[in-house]
py3Dmol code that shows the C-alpha trace and the ligand (Angstrom):
import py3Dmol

protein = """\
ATOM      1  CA  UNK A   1      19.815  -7.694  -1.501  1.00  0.00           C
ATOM      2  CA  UNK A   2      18.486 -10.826  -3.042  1.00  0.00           C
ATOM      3  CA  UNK A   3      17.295 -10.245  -6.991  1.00  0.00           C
ATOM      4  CA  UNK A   4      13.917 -11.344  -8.442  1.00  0.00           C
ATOM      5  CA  UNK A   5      13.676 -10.738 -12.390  1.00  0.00           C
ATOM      6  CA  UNK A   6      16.382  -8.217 -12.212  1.00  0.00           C
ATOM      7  CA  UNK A   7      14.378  -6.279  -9.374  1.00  0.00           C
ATOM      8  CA  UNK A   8      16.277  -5.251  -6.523  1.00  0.00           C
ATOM      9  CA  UNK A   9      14.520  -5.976  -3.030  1.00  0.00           C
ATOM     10  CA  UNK A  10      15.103  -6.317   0.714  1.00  0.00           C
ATOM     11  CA  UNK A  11      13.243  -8.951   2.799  1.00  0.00           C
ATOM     12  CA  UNK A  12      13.217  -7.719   6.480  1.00  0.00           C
ATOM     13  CA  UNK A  13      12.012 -10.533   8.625  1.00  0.00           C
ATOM     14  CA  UNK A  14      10.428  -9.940  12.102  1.00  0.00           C
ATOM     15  CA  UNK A  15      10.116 -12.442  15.234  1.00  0.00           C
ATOM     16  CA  UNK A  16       6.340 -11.472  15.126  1.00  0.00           C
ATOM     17  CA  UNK A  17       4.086  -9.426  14.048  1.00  0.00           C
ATOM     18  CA  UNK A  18       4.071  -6.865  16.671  1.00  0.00           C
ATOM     19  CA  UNK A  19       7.762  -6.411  15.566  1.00  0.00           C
ATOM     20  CA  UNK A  20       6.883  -6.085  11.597  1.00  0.00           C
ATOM     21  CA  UNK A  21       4.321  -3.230  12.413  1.00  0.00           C
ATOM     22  CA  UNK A  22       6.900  -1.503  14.365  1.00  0.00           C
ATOM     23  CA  UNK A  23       9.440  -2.000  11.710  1.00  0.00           C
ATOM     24  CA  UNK A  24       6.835  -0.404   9.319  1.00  0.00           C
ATOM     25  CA  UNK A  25       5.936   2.242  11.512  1.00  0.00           C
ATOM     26  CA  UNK A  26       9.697   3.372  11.737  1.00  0.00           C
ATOM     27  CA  UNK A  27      10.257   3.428   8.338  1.00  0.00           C
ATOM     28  CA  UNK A  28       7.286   5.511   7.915  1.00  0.00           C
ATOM     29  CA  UNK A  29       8.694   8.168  10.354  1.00  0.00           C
ATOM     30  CA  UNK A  30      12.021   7.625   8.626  1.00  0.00           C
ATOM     31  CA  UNK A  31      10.889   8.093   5.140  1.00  0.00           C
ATOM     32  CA  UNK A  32       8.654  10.809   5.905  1.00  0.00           C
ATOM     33  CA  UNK A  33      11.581  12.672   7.627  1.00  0.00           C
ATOM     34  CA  UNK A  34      13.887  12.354   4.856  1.00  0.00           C
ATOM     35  CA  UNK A  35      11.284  13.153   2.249  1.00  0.00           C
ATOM     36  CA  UNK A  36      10.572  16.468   4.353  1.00  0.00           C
ATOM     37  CA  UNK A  37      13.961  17.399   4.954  1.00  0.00           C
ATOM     38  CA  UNK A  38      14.379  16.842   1.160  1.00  0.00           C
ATOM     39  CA  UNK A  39      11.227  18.234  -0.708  1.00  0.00           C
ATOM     40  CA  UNK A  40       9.219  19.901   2.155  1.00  0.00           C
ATOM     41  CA  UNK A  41       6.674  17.185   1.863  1.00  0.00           C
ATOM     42  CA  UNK A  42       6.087  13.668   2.412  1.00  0.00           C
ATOM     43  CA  UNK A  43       3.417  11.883   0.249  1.00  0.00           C
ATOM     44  CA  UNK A  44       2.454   8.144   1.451  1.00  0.00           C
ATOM     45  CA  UNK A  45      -0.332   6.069   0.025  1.00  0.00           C
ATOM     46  CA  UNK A  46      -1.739   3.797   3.035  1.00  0.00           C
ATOM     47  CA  UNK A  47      -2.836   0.291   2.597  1.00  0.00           C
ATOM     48  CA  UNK A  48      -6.107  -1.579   3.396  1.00  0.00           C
ATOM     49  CA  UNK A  49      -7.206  -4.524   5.308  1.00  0.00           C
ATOM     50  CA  UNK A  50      -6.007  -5.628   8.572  1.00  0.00           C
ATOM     51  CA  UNK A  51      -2.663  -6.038   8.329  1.00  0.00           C
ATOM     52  CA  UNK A  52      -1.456  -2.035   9.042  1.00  0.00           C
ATOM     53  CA  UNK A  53      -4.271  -1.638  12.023  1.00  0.00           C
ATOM     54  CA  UNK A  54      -1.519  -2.286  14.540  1.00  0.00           C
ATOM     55  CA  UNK A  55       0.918  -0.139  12.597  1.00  0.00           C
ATOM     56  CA  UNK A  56      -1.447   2.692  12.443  1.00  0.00           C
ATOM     57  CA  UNK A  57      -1.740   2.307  16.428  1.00  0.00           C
ATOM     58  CA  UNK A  58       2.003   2.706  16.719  1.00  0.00           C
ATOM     59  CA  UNK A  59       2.012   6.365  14.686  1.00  0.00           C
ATOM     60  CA  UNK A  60      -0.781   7.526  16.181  1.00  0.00           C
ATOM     61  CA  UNK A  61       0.726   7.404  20.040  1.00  0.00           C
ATOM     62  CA  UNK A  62       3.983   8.134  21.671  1.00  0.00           C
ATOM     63  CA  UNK A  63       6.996   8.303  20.807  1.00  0.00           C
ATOM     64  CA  UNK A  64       6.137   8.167  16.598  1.00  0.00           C
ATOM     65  CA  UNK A  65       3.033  10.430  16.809  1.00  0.00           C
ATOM     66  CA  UNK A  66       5.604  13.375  18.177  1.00  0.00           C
ATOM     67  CA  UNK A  67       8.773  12.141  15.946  1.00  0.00           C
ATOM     68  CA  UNK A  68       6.544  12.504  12.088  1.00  0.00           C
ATOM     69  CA  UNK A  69       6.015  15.462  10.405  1.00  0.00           C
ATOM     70  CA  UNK A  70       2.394  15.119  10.015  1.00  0.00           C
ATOM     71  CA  UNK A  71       1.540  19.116   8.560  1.00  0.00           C
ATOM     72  CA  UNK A  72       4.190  18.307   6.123  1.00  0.00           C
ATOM     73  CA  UNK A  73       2.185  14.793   5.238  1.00  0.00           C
ATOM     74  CA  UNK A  74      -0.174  13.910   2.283  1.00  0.00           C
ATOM     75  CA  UNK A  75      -2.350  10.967   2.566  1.00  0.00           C
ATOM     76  CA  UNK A  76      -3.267   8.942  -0.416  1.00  0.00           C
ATOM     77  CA  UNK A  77      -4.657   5.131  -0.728  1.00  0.00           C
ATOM     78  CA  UNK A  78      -3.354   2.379  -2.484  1.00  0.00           C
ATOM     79  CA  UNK A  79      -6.620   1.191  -2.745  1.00  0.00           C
ATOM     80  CA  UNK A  80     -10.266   1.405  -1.564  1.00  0.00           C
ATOM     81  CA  UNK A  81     -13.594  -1.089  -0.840  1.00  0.00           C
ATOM     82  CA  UNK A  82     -16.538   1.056  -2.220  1.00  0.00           C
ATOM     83  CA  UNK A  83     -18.512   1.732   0.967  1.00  0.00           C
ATOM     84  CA  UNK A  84     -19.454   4.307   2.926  1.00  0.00           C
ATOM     85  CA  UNK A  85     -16.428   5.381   5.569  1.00  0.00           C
ATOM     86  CA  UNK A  86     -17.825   4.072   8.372  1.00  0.00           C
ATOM     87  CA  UNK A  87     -18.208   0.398   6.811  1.00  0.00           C
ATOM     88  CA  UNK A  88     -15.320  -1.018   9.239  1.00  0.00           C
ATOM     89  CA  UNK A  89     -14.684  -2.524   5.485  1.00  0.00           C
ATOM     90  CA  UNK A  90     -13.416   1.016   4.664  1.00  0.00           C
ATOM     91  CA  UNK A  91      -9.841   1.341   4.080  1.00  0.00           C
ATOM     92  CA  UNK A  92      -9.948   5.165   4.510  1.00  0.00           C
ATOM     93  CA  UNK A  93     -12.261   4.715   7.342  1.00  0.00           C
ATOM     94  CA  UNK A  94     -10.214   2.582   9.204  1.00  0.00           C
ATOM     95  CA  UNK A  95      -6.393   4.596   9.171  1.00  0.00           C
ATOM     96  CA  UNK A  96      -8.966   7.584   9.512  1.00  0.00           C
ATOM     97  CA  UNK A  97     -10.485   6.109  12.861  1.00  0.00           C
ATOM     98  CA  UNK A  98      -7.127   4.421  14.405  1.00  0.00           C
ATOM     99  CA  UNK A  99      -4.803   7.359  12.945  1.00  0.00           C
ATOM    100  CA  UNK A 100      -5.513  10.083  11.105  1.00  0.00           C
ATOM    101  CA  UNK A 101      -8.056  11.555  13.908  1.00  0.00           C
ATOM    102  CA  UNK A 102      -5.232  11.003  16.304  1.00  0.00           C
ATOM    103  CA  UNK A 103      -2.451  12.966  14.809  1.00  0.00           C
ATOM    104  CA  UNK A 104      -2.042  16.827  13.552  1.00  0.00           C
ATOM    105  CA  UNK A 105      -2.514  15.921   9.588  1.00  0.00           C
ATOM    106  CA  UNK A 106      -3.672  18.951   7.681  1.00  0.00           C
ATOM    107  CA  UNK A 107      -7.355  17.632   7.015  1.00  0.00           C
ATOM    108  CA  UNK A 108      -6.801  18.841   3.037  1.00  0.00           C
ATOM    109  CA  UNK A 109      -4.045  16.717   3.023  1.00  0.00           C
ATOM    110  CA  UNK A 110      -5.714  13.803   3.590  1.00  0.00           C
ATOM    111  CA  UNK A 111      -7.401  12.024   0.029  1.00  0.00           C
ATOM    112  CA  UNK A 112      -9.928   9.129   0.049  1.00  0.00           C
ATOM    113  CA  UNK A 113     -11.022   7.700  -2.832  1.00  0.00           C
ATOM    114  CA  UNK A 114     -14.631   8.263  -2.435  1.00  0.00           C
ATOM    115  CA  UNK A 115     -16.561   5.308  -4.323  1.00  0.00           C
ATOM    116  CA  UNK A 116     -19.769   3.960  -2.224  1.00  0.00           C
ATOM    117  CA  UNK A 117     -22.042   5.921  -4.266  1.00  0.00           C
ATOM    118  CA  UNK A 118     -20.748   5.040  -7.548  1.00  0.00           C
ATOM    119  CA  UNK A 119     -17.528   3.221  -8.016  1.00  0.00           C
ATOM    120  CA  UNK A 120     -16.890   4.401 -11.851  1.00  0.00           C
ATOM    121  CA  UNK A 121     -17.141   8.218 -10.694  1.00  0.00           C
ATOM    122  CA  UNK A 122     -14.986   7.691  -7.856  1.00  0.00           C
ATOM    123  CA  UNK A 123     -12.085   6.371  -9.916  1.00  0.00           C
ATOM    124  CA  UNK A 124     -12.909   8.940 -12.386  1.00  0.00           C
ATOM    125  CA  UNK A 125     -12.666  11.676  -9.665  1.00  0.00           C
ATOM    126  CA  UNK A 126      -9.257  10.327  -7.974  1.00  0.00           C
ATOM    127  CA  UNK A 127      -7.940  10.330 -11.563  1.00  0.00           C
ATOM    128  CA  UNK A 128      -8.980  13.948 -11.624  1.00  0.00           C
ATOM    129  CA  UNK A 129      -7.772  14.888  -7.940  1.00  0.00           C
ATOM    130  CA  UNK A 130      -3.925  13.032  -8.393  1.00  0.00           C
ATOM    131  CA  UNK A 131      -4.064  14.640 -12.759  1.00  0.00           C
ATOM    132  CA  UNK A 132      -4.888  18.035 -10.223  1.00  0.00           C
ATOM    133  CA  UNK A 133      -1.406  17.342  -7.790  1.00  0.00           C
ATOM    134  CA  UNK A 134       0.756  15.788 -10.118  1.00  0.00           C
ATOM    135  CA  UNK A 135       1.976  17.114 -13.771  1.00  0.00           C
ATOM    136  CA  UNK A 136       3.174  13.087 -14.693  1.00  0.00           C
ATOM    137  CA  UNK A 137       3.125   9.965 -13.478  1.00  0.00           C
ATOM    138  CA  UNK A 138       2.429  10.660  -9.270  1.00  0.00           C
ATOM    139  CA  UNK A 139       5.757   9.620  -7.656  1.00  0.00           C
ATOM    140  CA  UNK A 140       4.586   9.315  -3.933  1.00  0.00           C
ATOM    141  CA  UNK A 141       7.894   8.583  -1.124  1.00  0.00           C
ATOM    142  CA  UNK A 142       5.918   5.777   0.336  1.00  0.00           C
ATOM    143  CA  UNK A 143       3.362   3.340  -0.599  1.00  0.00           C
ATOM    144  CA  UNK A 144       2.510   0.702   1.708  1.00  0.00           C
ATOM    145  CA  UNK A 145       1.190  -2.778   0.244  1.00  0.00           C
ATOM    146  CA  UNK A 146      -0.287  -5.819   1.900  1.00  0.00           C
ATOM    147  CA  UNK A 147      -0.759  -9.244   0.022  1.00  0.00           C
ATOM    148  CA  UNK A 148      -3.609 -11.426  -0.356  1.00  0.00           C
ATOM    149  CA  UNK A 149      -4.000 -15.314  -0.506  1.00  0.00           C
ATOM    150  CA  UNK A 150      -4.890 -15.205  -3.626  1.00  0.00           C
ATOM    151  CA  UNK A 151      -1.748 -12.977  -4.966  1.00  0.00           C
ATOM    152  CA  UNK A 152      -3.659  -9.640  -5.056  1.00  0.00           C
ATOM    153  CA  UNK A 153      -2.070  -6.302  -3.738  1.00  0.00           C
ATOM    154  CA  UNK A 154      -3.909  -3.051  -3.195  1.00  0.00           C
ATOM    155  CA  UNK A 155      -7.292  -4.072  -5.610  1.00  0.00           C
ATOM    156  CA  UNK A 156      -5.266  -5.461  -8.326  1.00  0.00           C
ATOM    157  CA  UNK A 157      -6.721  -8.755  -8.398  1.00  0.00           C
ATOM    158  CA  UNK A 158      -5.404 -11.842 -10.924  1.00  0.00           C
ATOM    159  CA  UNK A 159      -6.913 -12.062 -13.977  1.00  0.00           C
ATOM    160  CA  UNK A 160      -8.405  -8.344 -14.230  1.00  0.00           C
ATOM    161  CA  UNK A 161      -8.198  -5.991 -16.457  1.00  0.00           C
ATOM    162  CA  UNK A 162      -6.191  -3.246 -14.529  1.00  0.00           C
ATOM    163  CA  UNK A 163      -3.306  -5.434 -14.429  1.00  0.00           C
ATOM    164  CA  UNK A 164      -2.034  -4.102 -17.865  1.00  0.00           C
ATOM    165  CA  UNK A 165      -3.607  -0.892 -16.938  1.00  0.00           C
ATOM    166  CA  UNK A 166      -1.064   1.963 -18.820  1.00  0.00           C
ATOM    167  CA  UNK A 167      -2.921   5.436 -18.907  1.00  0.00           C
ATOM    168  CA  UNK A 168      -4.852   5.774 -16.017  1.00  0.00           C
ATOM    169  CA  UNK A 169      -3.654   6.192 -12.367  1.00  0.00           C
ATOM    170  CA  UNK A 170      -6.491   5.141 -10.732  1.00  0.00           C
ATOM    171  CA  UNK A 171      -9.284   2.833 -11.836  1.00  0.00           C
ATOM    172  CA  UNK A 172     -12.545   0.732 -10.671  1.00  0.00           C
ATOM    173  CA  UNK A 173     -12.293  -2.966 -10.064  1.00  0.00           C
ATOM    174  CA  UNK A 174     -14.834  -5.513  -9.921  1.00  0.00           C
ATOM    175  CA  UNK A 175     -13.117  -8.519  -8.265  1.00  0.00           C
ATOM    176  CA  UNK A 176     -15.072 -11.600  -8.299  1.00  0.00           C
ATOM    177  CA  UNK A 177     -16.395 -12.586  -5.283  1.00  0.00           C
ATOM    178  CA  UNK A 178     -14.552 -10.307  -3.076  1.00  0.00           C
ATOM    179  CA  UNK A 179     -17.232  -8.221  -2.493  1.00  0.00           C
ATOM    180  CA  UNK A 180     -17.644  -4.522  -2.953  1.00  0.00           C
ATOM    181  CA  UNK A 181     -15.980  -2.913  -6.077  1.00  0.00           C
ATOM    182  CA  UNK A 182     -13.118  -1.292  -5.621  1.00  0.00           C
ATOM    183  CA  UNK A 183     -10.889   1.761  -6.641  1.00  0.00           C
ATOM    184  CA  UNK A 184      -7.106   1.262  -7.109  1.00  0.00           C
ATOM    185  CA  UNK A 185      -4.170   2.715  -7.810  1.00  0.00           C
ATOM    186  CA  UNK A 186      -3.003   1.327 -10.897  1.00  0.00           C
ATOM    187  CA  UNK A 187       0.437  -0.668 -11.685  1.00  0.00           C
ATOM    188  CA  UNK A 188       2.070   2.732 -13.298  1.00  0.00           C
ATOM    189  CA  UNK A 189       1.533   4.991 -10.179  1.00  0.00           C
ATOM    190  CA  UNK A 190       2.689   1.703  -7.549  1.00  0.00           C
ATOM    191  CA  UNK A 191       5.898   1.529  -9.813  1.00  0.00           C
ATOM    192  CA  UNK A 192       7.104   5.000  -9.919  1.00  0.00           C
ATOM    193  CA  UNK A 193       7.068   5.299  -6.313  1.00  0.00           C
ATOM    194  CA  UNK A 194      10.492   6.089  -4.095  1.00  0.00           C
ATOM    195  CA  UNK A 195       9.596   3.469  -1.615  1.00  0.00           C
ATOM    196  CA  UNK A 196       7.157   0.146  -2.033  1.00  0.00           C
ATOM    197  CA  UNK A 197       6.642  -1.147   1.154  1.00  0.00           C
ATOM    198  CA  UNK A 198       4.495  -4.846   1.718  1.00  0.00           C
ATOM    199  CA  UNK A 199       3.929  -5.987   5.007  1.00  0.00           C
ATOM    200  CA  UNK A 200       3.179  -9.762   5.115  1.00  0.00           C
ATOM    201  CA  UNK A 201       1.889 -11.090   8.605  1.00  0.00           C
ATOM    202  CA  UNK A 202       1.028 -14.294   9.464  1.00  0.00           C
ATOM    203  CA  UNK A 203       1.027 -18.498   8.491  1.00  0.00           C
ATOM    204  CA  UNK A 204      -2.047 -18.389   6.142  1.00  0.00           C
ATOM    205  CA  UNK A 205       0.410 -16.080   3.747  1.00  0.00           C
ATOM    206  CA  UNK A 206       3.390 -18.225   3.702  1.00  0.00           C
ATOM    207  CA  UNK A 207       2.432 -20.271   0.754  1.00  0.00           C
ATOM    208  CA  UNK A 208       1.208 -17.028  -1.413  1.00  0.00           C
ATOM    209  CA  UNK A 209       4.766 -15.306  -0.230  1.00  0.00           C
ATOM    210  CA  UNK A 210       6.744 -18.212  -1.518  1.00  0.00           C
ATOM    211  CA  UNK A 211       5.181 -18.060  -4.654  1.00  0.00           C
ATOM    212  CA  UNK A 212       5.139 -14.099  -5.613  1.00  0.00           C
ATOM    213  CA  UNK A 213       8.554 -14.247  -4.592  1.00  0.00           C
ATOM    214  CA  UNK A 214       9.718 -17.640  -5.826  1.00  0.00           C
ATOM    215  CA  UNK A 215       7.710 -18.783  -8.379  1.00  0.00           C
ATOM    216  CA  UNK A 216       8.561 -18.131 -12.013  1.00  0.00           C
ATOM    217  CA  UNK A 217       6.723 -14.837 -13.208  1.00  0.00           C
ATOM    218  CA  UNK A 218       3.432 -15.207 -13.780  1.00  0.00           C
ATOM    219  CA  UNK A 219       1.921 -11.627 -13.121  1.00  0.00           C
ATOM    220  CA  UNK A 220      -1.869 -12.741 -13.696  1.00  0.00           C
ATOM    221  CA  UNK A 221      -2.187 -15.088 -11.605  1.00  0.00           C
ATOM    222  CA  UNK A 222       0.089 -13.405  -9.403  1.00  0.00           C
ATOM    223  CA  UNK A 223      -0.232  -9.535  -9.601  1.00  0.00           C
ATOM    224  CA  UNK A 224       2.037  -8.809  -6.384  1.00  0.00           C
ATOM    225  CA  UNK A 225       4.638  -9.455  -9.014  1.00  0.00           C
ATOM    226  CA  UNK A 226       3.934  -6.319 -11.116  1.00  0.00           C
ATOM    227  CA  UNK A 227       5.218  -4.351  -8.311  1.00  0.00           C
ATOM    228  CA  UNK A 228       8.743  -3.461  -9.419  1.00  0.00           C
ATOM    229  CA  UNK A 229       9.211   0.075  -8.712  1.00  0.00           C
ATOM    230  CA  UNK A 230      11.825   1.822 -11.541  1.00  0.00           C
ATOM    231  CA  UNK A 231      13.858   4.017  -9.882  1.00  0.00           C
ATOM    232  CA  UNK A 232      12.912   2.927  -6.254  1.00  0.00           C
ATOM    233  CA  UNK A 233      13.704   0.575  -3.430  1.00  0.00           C
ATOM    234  CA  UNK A 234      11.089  -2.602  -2.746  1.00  0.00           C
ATOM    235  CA  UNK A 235      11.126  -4.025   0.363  1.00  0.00           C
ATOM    236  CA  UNK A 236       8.870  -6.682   2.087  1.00  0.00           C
ATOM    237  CA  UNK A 237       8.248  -6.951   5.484  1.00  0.00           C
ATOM    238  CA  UNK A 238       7.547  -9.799   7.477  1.00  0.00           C
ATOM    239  CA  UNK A 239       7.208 -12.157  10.233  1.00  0.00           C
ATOM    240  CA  UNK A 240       8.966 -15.451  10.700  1.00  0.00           C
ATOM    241  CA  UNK A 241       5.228 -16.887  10.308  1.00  0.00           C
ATOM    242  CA  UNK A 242       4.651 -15.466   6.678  1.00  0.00           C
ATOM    243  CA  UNK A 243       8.038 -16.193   5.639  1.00  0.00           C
ATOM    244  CA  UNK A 244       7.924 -19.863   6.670  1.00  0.00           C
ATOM    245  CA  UNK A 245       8.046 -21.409   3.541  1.00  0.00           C
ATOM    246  CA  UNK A 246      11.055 -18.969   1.511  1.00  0.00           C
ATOM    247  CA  UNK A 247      13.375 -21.238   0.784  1.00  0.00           C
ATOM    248  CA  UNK A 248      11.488 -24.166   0.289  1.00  0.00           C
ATOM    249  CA  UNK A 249      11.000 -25.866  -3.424  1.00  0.00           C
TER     250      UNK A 249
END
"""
ligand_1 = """\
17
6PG
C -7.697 -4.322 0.565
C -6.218 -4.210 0.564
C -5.633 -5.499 0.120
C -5.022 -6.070 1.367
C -4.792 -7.539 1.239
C -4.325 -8.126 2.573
O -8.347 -3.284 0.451
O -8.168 -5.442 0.739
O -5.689 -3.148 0.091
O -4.701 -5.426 -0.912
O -3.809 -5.381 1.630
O -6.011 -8.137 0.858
O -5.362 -7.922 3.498
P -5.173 -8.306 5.048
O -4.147 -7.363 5.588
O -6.521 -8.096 5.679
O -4.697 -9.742 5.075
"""
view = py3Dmol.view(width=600, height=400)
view.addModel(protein, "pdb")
view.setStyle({"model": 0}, {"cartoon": {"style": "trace"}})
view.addModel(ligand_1, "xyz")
view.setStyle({"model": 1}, {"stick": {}})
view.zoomTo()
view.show()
């Protein structure tokens, strides 16, 4: 596995991106089946966006929706737009609508951060709910991660304040011009997970890819490269598209 700063990570590359979100829904239904057999639970923070629509697809229907574990599953987000959950902008509304409807998930099992009404309560009150689940830093099996064009993962945009985040687990972000505030998870709790997953689709993130992963570090501008999980395995996945430009100077 290639190094970056002394992080060890795997870069799975896919023909396209039906193939990525198939590779990420197996390793979902592999991780969660190993964390299972292992602790009794599995506890996976979903990502936002677009990218993981097609994954979520995949694990709600045959043959992944009857291969997971889903009463031994605990949903958390990585991150969340603060709107109401049926904004399509919702990131719990969305997995909730294309999977977690669809599957047997224990419905107290399943965590949105809650923010539309008032974005500084709801990171207060995810604080309070993962401080209520966890006795130290939460170390969930999965979390899933997309990337943005402008270097961001989950809400942890460049040049903001929760980059160097150390205390809390969760907090509000007010990205500029990316519209509604947002709750995150902070860099602490992405770090001390078992498993970071990012799934990078398309040609309009090649150039951002190349650079997170290539360029020298330069974690403001660039917060995807904060994610270096301790004790745990990082691992991007992608299509040929997206990962057009490794490789090149
Ligand atoms: C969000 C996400 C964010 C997302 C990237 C990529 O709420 O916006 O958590 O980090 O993963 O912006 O988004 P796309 O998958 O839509 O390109």
């Amino acid at each position: 596995m290639p190094h970056r700063g002394g992080i060890r990570h795997m870069i799975r590359t896919f023909k396209d991106p039906e193939a990525v979100s198939r590779a990420a829904a197996d390793l979902f239904v592999e991780l969660a089946d190993e964390a299972v057999a292992a602790r009794g639970r599995f506890r996976v923070a979903l990502s936002g966006g677009r990218t993981p629509l097609r994954t979520y697809q995949l694990l709600a229907e045959a043959p992944r929706r009857e291969r997971t574990p889903w009463p031994r599953i605990e949903v958390f987000w990585g991150d969340e737009r603060c709107v109401p959950l049926d904004d399509d902008r919702s990131n719990a509304g969305t997995a909730t609508r294309t999977l977690l409807t669809r599957v047997p998930v224990m419905s107290g099992s399943v965590h949105p951060m809650r923010c539309s009404a008032d974005p500084n309560a709801g990171a207060a009150d995810y604080e309070t709910l993962l401080r209520g689940l966890f006795e130290t830093v939460p170390v969930l099996d999965l979390i899933f991660l997309g990337l943005g064009r402008d270097g961001h993962t989950a809400s942890l945009f460049p040049y903001t304040s929760v980059l160097s985040e150390e205390a809390r687990w969760a907090a509000v972000v007010h990205p500029e011009g990316q519209g509604p505030s947002r709750v995150t998870l902070t860099p602490p709790v992405i770090n001390a997970a078992r498993v970071v997953a990012f799934v990078v689709i398309g040609r309009e993130k090649a150039a951002i890819l190349r650079s997170v992963l290539q360029d020298p570090p330069e974690p403001r501008r660039l917060p995807a490269q904060l994610i270096r999980p301790h004790g745990g395995r990082l691992i991007w996945l992608t299509d040929e598209a997206a990962a057009a430009e490794l490789g090149k100077r």
